[in-house]
C-alpha positions as CSV (number, residue, x, y, z in Angstrom):
1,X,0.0,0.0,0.0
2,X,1.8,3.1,-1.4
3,X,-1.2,5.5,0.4
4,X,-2.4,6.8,3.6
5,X,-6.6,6.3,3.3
6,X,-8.4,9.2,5.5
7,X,-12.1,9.6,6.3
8,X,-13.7,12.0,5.6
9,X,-16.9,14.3,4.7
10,X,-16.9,16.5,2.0
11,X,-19.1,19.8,2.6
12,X,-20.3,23.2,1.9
13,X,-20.6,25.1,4.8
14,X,-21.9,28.8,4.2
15,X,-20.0,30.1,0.6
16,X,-16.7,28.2,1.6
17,X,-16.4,24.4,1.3
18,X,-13.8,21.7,2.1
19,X,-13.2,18.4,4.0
20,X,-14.2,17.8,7.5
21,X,-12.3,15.0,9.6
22,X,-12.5,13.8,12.8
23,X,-9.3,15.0,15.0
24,X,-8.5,11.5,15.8
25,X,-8.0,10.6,12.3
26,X,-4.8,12.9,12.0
27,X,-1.5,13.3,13.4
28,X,-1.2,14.9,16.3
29,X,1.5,17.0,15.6
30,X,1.1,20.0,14.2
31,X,3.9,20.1,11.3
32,X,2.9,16.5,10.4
33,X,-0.9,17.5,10.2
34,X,0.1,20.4,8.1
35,X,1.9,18.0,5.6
36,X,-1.1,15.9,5.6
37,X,-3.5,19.0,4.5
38,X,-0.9,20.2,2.2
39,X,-0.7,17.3,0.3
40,X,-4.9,16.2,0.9
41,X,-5.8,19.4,-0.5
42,X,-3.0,19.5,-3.2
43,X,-1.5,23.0,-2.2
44,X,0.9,24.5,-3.8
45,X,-0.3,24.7,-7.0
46,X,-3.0,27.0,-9.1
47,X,-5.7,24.5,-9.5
48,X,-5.1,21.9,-6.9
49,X,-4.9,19.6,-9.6
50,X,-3.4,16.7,-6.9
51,X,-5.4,17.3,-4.3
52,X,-9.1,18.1,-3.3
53,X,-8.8,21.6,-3.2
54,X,-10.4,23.8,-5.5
55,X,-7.9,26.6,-6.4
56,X,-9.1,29.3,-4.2
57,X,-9.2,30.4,-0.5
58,X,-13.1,29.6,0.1
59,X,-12.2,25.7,-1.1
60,X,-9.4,25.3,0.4
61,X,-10.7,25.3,4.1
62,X,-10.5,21.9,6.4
63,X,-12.3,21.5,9.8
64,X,-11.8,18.9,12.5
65,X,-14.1,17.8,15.0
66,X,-13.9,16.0,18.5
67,X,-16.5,15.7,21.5
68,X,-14.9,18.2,23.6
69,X,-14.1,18.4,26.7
70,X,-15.3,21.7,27.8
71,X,-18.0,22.2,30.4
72,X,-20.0,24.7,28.1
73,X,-19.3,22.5,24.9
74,X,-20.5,19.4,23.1
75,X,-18.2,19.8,19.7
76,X,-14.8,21.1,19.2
77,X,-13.9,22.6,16.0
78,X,-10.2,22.9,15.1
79,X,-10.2,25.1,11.7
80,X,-7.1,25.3,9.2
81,X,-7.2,27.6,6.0
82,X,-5.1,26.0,3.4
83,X,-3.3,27.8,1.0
84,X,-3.6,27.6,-2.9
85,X,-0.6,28.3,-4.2
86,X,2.2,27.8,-1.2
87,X,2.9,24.7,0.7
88,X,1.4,27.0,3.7
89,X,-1.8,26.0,6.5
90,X,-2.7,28.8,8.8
91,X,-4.0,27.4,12.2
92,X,-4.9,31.2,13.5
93,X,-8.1,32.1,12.5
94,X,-11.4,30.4,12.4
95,X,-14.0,30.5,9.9
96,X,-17.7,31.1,10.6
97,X,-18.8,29.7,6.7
98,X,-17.0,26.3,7.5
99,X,-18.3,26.5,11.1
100,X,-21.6,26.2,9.7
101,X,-21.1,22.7,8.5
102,X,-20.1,21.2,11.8
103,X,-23.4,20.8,13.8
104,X,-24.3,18.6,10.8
105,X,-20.8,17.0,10.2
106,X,-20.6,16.1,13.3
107,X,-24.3,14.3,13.3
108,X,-22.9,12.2,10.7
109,X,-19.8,11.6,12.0
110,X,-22.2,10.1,15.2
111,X,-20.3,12.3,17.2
112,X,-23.6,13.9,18.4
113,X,-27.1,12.8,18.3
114,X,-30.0,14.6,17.1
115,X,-32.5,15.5,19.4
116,X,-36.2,16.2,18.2
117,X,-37.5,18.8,15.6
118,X,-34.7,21.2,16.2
119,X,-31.3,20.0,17.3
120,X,-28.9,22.2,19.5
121,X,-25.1,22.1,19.0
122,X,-22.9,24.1,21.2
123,X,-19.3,24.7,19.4
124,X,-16.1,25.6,20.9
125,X,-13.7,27.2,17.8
126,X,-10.5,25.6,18.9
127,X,-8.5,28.0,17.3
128,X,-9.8,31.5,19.0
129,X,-12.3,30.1,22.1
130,X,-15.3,31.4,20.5
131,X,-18.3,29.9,21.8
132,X,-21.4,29.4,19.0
133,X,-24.7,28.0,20.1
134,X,-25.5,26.0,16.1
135,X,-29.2,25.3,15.5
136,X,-30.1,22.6,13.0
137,X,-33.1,21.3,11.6
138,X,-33.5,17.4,12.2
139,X,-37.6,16.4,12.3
140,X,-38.4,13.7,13.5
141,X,-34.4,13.1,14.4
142,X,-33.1,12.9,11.0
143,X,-30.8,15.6,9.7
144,X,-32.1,17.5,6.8
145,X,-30.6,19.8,4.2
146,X,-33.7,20.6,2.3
147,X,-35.3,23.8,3.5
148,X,-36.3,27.4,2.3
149,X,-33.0,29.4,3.2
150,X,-31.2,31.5,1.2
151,X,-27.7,32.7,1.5
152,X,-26.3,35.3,-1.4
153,X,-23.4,33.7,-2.9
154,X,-24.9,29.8,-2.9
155,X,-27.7,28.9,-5.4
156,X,-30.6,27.2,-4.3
157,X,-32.5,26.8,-1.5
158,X,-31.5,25.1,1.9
159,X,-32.1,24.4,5.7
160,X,-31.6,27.3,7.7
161,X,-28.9,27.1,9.8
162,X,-29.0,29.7,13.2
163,X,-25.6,30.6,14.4
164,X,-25.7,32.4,17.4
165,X,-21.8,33.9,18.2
166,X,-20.5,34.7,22.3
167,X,-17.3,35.3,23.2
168,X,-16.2,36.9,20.3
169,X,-14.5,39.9,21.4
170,X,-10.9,39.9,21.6
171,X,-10.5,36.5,20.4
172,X,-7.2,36.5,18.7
173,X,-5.5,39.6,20.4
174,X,-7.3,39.7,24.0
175,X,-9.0,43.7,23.2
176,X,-11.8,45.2,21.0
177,X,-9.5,47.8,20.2
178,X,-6.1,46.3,19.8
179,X,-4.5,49.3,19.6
180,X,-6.6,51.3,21.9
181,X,-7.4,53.7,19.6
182,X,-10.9,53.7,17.4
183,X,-9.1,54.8,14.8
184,X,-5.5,55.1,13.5
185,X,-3.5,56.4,10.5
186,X,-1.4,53.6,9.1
187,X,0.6,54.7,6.2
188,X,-1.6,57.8,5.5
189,X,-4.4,55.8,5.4
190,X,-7.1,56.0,8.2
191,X,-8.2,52.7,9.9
192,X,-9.8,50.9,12.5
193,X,-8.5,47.7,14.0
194,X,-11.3,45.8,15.5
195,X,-11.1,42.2,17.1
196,X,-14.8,40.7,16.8
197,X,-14.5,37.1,15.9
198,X,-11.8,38.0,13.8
199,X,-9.6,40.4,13.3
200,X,-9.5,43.3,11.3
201,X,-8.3,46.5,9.5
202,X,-11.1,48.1,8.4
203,X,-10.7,51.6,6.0
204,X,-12.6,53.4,4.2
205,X,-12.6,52.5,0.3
206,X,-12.5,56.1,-0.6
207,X,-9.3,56.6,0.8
208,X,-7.5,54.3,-1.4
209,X,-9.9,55.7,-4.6
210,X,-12.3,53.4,-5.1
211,X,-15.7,53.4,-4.7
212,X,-16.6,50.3,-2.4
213,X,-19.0,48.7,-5.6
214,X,-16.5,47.2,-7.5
215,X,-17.0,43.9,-8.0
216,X,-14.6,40.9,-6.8
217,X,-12.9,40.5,-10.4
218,X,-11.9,44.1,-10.9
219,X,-10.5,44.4,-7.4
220,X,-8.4,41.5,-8.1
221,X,-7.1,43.5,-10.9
222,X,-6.2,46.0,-9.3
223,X,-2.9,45.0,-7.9
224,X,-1.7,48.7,-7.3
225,X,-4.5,48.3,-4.7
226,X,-3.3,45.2,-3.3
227,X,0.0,46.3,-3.1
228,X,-0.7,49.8,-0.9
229,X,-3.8,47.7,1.3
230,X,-1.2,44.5,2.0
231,X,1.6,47.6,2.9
232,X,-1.1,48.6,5.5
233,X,-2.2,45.1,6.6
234,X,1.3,44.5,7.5
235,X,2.0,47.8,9.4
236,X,-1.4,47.1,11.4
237,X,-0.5,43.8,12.4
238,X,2.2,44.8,14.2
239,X,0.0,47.8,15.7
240,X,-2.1,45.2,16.6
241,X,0.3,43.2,18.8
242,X,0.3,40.5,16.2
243,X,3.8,40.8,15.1
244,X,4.9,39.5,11.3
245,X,1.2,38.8,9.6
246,X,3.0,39.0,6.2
247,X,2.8,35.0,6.1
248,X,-0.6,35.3,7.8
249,X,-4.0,35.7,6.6
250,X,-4.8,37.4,9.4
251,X,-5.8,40.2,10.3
252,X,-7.9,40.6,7.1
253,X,-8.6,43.4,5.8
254,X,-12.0,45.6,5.1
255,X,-13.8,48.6,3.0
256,X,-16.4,50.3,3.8
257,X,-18.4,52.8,2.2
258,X,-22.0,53.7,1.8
259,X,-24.9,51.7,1.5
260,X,-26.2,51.5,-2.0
261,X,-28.9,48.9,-2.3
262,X,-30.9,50.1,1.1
263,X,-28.4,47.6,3.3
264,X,-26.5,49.5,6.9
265,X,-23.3,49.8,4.4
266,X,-21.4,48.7,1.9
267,X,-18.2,46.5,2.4
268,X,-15.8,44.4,0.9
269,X,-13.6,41.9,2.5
270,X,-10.4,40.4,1.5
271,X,-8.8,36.8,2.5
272,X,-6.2,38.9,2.4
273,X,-4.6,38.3,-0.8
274,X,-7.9,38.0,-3.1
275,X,-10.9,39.7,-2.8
276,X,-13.7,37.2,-1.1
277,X,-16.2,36.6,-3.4
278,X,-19.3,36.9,-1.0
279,X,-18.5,37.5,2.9
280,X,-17.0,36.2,5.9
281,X,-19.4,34.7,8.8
282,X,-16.6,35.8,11.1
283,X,-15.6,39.2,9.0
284,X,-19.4,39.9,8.9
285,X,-19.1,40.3,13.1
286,X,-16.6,42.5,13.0
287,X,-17.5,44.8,9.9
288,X,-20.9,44.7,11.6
289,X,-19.5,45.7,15.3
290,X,-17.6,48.5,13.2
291,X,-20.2,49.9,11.8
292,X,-22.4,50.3,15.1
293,X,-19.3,51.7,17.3
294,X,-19.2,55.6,17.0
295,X,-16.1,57.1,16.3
296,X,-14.7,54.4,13.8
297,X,-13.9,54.7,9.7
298,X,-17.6,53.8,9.2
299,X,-19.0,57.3,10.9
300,X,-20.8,59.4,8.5
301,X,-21.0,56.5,5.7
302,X,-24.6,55.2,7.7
303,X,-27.1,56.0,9.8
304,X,-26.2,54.3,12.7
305,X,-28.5,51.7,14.5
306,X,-29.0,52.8,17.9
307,X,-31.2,49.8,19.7
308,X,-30.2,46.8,20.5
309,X,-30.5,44.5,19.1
310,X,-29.8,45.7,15.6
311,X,-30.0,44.0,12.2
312,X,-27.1,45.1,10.4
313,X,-27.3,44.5,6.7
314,X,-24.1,44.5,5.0
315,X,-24.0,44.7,1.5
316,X,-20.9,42.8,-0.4
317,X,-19.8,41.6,-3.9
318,X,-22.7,38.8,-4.2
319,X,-25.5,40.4,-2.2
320,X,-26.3,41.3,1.2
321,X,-25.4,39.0,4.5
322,X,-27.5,40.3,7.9
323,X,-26.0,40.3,10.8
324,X,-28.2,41.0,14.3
325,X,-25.8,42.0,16.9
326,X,-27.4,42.2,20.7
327,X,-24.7,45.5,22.2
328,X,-24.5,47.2,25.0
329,X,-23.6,51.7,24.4
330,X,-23.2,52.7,27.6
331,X,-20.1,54.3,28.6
332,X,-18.3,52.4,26.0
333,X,-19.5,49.8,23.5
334,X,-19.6,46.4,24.0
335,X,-21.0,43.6,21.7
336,X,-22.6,40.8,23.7
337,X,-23.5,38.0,20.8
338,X,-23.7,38.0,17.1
339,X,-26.2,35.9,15.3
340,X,-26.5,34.7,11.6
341,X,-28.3,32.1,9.4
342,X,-26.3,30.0,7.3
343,X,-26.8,26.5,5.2
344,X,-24.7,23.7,4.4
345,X,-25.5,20.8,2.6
346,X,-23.2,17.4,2.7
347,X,-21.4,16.9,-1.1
348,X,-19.2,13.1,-0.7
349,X,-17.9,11.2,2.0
350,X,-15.2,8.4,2.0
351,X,-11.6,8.9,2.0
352,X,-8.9,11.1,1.0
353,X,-5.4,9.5,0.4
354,X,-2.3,11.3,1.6
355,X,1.2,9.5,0.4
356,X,2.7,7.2,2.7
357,X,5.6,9.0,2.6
358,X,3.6,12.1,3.8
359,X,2.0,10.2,6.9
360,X,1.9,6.5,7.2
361,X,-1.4,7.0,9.3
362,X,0.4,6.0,12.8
């Protein structure tokens, strides 16, 4: 036997898909499970042509479940973003699209059972703490993904799938505000850096002369663009207390600008090195939070929700994705939980085969 076999469910969860394993099926160590992913998903190369991947950053995207171990918790979710081109798996962030796929991967993995009309999963994300309550529709016990949900960016129609987000502040750098400041000026270019599930560098898109419509193809031209934003990303890392991101995908960056198809504002959010085609689950939190905290890049582009909670519609390259966000304004603001609805819908299952010589499955 010249391969390494791996189960393994294949799914879309939100607009990103990829392969969801159970933990126990891969190394433990973290530079051998790295070369497993690597070579499952066929990174380093355009197209993924030896591998499962699917040639961008929203397929290339691998969670791993366990029953955890956590008072609060009934599934852990250990998230790695792949990279395309490079050799390279992030283990930083999380991602909110892929998170939607684990209540159900992890019902047909039988490491949960279904319990009546509606089934409750509660989620630790491994990577950042974050604690999400995952609501999934299983009548009569059985796990559907038929339903009448929509989500821009997916065709069709699916189960709903109601995310509801605590613990989301701070996550990766331990403060709202990572620098303490609402806004700053990095390289003559005004931001805010938020932490809210994930995070960010947020600017306005005016400020690097565009208009915050163009669509995801046209920014990806523009590399002049990319070049000045990734110049920025860099310098706000640091500011951030997140030393070198330059191999990191996060923080990830933001635009903002004003509404234009009745939404709270316009946005567009990068991965960071391509435009995302539709929106983050987790990016959605933050650009959401940023948008409802005066005194940030987003003042004067809206008109500002004031009760709590608000529904905050944030309108990107594919549509619109709502995001109602329960806050606290008193002396200072402070988001309490973030909810969203999501789909996913199961693809393949089976296995994935790894060379030997990458991991001989011991």
């Amino acid at each position: 036997m010249t391969q390494t076999a791996i189960p393994y469910i294949f799914m879309r969860g939100g607009t990103s898909r990829g392969p969801y394993f159970r933990r126990s099926d891969l190394p433990e160590d973290r530079d051998r499970l790295a070369d497993v992913l690597v070579a499952a998903l066929g990174a380093g190369q355009s197209i993924n042509i030896d591998g499962i991947g699917g040639g961008t950053a929203v397929t290339t995207k691998v969670a791993m479940l366990s029953v955890s171990d956590d008072d609060w918790a009934d599934i852990d979710y250990f998230f790695a973003q792949v990279s395309v081109e490079e050799k390279f798996v992030d283990f930083k962030p999380t991602c909110g699209n892929i998170l939607s796929g684990v209540a159900p991967a992890a019902i047909e993995m039988g490491l949960f059972q279904p319990k009546g009309d509606v089934t409750e999963v509660r989620i630790r994300a491994v990577n950042t703490g974050a604690r999400v309550v995952a609501k999934v529709q299983t009548p009569g016990g059985e796990l559907v993904y038929e339903g009448d949900a929509e989500i821009a960016g997916v065709p069709g129609q699916s189960a709903p799938i109601q995310l509801s987000f605590m613990g989301v502040v701070g996550s990766a750098t331990g403060a709202f505000l990572p620098t303490g400041n609402l806004r700053d000026a990095v390289q003559g270019i005004e931001v805010t850096c938020m932490d809210v599930a994930m995070p960010m560098a947020i600017a306005r898109a005016s400020d690097f002369g565009l208009t915050g419509y163009e669509s995801a193809d046209e920014l990806d031209a523009n590399r002049g663009f990319f070049d000045r934003m990734e110049a920025v990303r860099i310098e706000a890392g640091k500011l951030m207390g997140m030393g070198d991101v330059s191999k990191s995908v996060t923080p990830k960056f933001g635009l903002v600008a004003p509404a234009k198809k009745g939404g709270t504002l316009a946005i567009r959010y990068f991965m960071p090195w391509r435009t995302h085609p539709t929106m983050a689950v987790t990016g959605a939190q933050c650009m959401a939070s940023c948008a409802l905290t005066p005194g940030t890049v987003a003042d004067s582009l809206l008109d500002r929700p004031e009760a709590s909670p608000a529904d905050v519609v944030l309108e990107h390259a594919s549509g619109n994705i709502d995001v109602l966000v329960d806050f606290s304004n008193g002396q200072e603001f402070k988001v309490n939980s973030a909810g969203l609805v999501r789909t996913a819908r199961k693809l393949a299952d089976g296995h994935v085969y790894v060379p030997e010589s990458v991991w001989n499955g011991s």
